[in-house]
C-alpha positions in Angstrom: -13.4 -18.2 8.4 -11.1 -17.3 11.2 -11.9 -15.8 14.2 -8.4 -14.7 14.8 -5.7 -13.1 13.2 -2.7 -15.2 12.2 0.0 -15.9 9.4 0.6 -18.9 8.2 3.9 -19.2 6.0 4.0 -21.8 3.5 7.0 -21.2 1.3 10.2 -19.3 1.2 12.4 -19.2 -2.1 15.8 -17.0 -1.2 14.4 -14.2 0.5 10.8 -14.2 -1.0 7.8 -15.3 1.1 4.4 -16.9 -0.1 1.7 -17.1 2.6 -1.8 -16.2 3.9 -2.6 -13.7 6.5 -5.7 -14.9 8.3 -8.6 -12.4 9.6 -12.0 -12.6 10.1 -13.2 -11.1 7.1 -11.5 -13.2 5.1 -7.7 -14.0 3.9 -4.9 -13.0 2.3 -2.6 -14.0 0.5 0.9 -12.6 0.3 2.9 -11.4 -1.5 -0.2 -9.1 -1.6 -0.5 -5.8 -2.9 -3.9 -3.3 -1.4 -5.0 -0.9 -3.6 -5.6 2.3 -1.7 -9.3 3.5 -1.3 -8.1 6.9 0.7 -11.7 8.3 1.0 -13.6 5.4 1.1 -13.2 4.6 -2.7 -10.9 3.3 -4.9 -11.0 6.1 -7.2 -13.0 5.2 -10.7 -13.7 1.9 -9.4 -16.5 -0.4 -7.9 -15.6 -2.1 -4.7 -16.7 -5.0 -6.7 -14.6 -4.3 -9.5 -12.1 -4.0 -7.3 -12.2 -7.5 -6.0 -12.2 -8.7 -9.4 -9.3 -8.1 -9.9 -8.1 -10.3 -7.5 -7.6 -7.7 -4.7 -7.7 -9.5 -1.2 -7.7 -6.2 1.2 -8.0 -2.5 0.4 -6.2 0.3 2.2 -8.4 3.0 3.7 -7.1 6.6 5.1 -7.3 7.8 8.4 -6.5 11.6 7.8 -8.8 11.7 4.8 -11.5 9.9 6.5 -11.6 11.8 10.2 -11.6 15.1 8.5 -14.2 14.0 6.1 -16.9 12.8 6.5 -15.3 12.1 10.2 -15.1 8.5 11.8 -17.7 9.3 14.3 -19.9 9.6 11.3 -19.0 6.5 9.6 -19.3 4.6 12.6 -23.1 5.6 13.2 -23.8 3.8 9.6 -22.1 1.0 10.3 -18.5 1.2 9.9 -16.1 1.5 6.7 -16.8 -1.8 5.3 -20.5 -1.1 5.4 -20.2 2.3 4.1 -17.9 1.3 0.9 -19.6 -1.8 0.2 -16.4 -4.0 0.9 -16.5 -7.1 2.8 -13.2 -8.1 2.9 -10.1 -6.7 5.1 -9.3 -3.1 5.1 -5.9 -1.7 6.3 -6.0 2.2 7.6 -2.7 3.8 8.0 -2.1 5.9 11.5 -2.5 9.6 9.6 1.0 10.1 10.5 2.1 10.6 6.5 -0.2 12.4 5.3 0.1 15.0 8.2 3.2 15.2 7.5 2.8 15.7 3.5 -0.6 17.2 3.2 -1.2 19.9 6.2 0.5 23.0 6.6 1.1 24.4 9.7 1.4 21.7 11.5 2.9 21.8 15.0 5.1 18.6 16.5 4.6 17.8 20.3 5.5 14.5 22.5 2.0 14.5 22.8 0.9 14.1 19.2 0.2 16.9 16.1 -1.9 19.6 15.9 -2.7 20.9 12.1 -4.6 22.9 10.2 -7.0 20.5 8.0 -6.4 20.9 3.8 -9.9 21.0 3.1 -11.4 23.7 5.7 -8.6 24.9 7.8 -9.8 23.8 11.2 -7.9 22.5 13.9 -6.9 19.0 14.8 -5.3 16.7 17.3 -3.4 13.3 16.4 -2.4 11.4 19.2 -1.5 7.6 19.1 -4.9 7.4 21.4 -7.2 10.0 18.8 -5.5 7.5 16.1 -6.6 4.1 17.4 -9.7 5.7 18.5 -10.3 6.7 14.4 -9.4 3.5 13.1 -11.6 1.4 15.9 -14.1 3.2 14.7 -14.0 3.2 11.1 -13.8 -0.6 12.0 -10.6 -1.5 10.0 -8.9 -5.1 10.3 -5.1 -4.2 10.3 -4.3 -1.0 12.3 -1.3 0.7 12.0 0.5 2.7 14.7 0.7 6.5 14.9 4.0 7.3 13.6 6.1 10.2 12.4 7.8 10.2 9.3 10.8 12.1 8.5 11.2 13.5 4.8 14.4 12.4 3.4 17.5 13.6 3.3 17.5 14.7 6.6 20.6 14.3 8.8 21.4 11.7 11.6 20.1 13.6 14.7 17.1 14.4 13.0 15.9 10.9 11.8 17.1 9.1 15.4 14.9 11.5 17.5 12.0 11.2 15.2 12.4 7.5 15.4 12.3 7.4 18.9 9.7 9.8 19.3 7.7 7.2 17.4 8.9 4.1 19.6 7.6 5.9 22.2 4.2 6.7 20.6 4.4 2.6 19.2 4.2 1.9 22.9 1.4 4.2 23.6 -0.1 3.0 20.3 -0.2 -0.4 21.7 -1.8 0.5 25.0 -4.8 2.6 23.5 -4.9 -0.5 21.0 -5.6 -2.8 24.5 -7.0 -6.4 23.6 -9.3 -7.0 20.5 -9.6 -10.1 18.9 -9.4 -10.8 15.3 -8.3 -7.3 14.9 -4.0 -6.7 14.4 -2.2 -3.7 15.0 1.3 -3.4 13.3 4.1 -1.1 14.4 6.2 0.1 12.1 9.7 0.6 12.1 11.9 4.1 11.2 15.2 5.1 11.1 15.7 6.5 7.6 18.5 4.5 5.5 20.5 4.2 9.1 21.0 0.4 9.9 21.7 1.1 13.5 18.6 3.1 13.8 16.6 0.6 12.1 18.0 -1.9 14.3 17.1 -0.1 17.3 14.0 0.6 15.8 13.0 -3.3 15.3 14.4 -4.1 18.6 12.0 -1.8 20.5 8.9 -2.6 18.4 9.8 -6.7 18.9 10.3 -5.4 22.5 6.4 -4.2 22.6 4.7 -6.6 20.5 2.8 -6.3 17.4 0.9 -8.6 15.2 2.5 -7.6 12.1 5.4 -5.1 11.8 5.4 -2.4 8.9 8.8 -0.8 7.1 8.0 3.2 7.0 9.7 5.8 6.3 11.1 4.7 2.6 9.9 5.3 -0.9 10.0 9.6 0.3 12.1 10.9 -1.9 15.2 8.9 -1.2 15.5 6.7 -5.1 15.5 2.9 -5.4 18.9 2.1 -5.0 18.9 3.5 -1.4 15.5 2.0 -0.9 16.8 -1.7 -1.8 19.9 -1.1 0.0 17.6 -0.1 3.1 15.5 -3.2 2.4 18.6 -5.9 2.5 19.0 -5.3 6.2 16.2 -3.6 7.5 13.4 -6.8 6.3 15.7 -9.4 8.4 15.6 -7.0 11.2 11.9 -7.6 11.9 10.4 -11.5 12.8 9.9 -13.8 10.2 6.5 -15.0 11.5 4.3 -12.5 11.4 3.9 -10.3 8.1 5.9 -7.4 6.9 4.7 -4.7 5.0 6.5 -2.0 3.0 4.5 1.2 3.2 3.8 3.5 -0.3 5.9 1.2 -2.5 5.2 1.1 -5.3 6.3 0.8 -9.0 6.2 -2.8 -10.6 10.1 -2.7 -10.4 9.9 -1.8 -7.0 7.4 -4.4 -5.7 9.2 -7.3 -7.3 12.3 -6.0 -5.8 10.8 -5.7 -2.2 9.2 -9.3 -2.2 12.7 -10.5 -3.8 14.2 -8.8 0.0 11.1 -10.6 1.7 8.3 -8.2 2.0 4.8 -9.8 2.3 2.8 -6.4 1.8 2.8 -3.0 0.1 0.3 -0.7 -0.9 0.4 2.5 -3.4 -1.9 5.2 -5.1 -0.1 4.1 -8.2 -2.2 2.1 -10.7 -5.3 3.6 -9.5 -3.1 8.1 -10.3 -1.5 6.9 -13.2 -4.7 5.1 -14.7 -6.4 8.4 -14.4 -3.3 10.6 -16.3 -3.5 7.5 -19.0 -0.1 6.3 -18.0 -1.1 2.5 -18.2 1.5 -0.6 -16.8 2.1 -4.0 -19.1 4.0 -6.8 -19.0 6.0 -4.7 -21.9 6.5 -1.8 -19.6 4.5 1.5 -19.3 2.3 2.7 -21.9 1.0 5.9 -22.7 -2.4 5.7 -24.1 -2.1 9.6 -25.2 0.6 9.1 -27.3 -1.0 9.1 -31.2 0.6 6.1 -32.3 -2.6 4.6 -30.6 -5.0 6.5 -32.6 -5.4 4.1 -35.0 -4.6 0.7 -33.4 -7.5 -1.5 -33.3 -5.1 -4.0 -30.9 -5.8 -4.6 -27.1 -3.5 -2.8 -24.6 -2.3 -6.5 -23.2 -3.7 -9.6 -24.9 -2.5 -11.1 -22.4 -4.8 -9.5 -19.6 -8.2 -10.6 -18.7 -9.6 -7.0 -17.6 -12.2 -5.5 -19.4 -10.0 -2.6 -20.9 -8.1 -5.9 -22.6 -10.7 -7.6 -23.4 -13.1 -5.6 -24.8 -11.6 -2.3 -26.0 -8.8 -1.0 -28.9 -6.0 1.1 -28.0 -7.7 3.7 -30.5 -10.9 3.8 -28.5 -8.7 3.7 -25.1 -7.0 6.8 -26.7 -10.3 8.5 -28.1 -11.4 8.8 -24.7 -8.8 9.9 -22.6 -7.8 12.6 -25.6 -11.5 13.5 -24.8 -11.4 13.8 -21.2 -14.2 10.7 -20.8 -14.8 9.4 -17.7 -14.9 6.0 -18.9 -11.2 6.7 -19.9 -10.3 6.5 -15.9 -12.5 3.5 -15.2 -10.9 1.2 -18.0 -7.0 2.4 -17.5 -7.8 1.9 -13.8 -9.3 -1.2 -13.7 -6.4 -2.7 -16.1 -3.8 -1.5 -13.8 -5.1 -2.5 -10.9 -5.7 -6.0 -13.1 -1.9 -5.8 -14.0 -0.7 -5.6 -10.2 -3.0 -8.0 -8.9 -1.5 -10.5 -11.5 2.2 -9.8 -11.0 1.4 -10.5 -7.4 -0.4 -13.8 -8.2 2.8 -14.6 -10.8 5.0 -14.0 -7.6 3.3 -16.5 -5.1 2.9 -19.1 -7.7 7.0 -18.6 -8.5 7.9 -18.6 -5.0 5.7 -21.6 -4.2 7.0 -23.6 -7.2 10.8 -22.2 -6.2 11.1 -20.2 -9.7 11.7 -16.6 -8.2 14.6 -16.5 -9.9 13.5 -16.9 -13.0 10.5 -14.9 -12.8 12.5 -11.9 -12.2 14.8 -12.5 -14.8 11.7 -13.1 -17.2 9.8 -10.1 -16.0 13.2 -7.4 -16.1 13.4 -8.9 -19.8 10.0 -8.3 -21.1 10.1 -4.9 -19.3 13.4 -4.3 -21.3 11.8 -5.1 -24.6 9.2 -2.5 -24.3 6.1 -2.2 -25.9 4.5 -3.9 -28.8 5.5 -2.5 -32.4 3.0 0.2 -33.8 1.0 -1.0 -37.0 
């Protein structure tokens, strides 16, 4: 084990990256995809579970966590890999998003944001400072910078003084950050689908300093085509040795395009949401376990998949219990989605490594495009 924080980069194939990011709770390697535990849990999973999947880091959520059950709280037992039961790195976003998205009546200052909390309606303060003040104390490895994030379309003015508003916090970010070895702090870069505001964006956040460098403000709204278009300049913008991490993305599609543009990172509620609504990702594309063609299909979902759902289950019984609203319904789809990611990510690095990107993306649009298995 480490007692720093480093990335080492071992092999580049076009644009893709393969590597390992190195922390003191352990590595990862990249490509690498973090499930997100927003509340301190990976919903329907075990943390354990969770790793067995072949899950290197988890994503936990600052705005979820300080309103309940509060940092200060989590602290006084121990921290957030304590509490959760996960030894390995955790990532916390800044909060900036989900104020943003989730709370109403939020008010925007140079200072920080004031809002009304989803759950109770009190008031809070996010500052950079209250937001690397959170994530020191929920203890989290990779810390990410308080940001603010624009909802697209917006126009030109808007998304430039928004992404210099959060250069400016970046910097602050950085200073209440100070000096902590073995933990990172990554800024993260705005500027909407502009490429001169990105490139201002990258050029100020190089300018400060950060151990890995984060592309925000994309996958809100604004489709994939802008997204990827975004992505072919905005990824080259930022340095090549030290990760890069697309935040919210994504779909299968999307994640093989982003490391394909040479993105080492991304995180997304994803497998964990649609596992729940029995929407369930493949190899052949997405299956819907509620649809009755299932109903009487004593087949695995994947026989290609080593999670339990796969391995041990029918597509009727995965059916059975979702049409009956069983818990264990959310626990298998979950698990085999998460199971599904984890090995798309592993497919990646090994194709990168071996200099077959190429040809695993053309092999993994074309099994997509054949779509599922024929019903009995």
């Amino acid at each position: 084990m480490t007692e720093k924080f480093n990335f080492d980069l071992t092999s580049t194939d076009g644009m893709a990256r393969t590597g390992v990011i190195h922390t003191p709770k352990g590595d990862i390697r990249t490509p690498a995809f973090m499930p997100v535990g927003t509340a301190a849990t990976v919903k329907a999973m075990m943390p354990e579970s969770v790793a067995a999947t072949g899950a290197d880091i988890l994503l936990g959520n600052t705005y979820h966590l300080m309103l309940r059950p509060t940092a200060e709280r989590i602290d006084r037992l121990g921290g957030l890999h304590k509490f959760m039961n996960w030894s390995k790195p955790i990532l916390t976003d800044s909060g900036g998003f989900q104020v943003m998205s989730l709370a109403g009546l939020r008010k925007l200052t140079e200072k920080g944001v004031t809002f009304k909390s989803h759950i109770d309606g009190s008031r809070h303060e996010l500052t950079p400072e209250r937001s690397m003040e959170i994530q020191k104390l929920l203890g989290s490895d990779i810390v990410m910078c308080f940001d603010e994030c624009p909802a697209l379309p917006a126009d030109r003015d808007r998304i430039a003084k928004s992404m210099r508003l959060s250069m400016r916090w970046a910097q602050r970010s950085k200073d209440a950050f100070g000096d902590r070895p073995g933990y990172a702090l990554f800024g993260i870069q705005q500027g909407g689908l502009e490429q001169d505001f990105r490139q201002e964006s990258a050029e100020a956040l190089r300018e400060i300093g950060f151990d890995g460098y984060a592309i925000g403000g994309l996958a809100v709204g604004e489709g994939q085509e802008a997204m990827f278009n975004t992505l072919d300049f905005a990824t080259d913008m930022l340095p090549t040795d030290k990760p890069r991490y697309l935040m919210g993305v994504g779909k299968p599609d999307d994640i093989v395009g982003a490391v394909a543009r040479g993105v080492d990172m991304m995180d997304c509620v994803l497998p964990s949401r649609s596992g729940r609504t029995g929407q369930v990702f493949t190899r052949n594309g997405v299956v819907n376990i509620k649809n009755a063609r299932h109903q009487d299909d004593p087949r695995p979902l994947d026989e290609n998949c080593s999670c339990p759902a796969c391995q041990n289950y029918s597509r009727a019984y995965l059916h059975h219990v979702f049409r009956s609203n069983e818990m264990i319904s959310g626990m298998l789809l979950t698990w085999h989605n998460l199971q599904y990611y984890q090995d798309l990510m592993q497919g990646m690095r090994d194709a990168i490594a071996a200099g077959q990107f190429k040809a695993f993306e053309a092999d993994f649009h074309a099994k997509r495009a054949q779509g599922d298995i024929e019903p009995l």
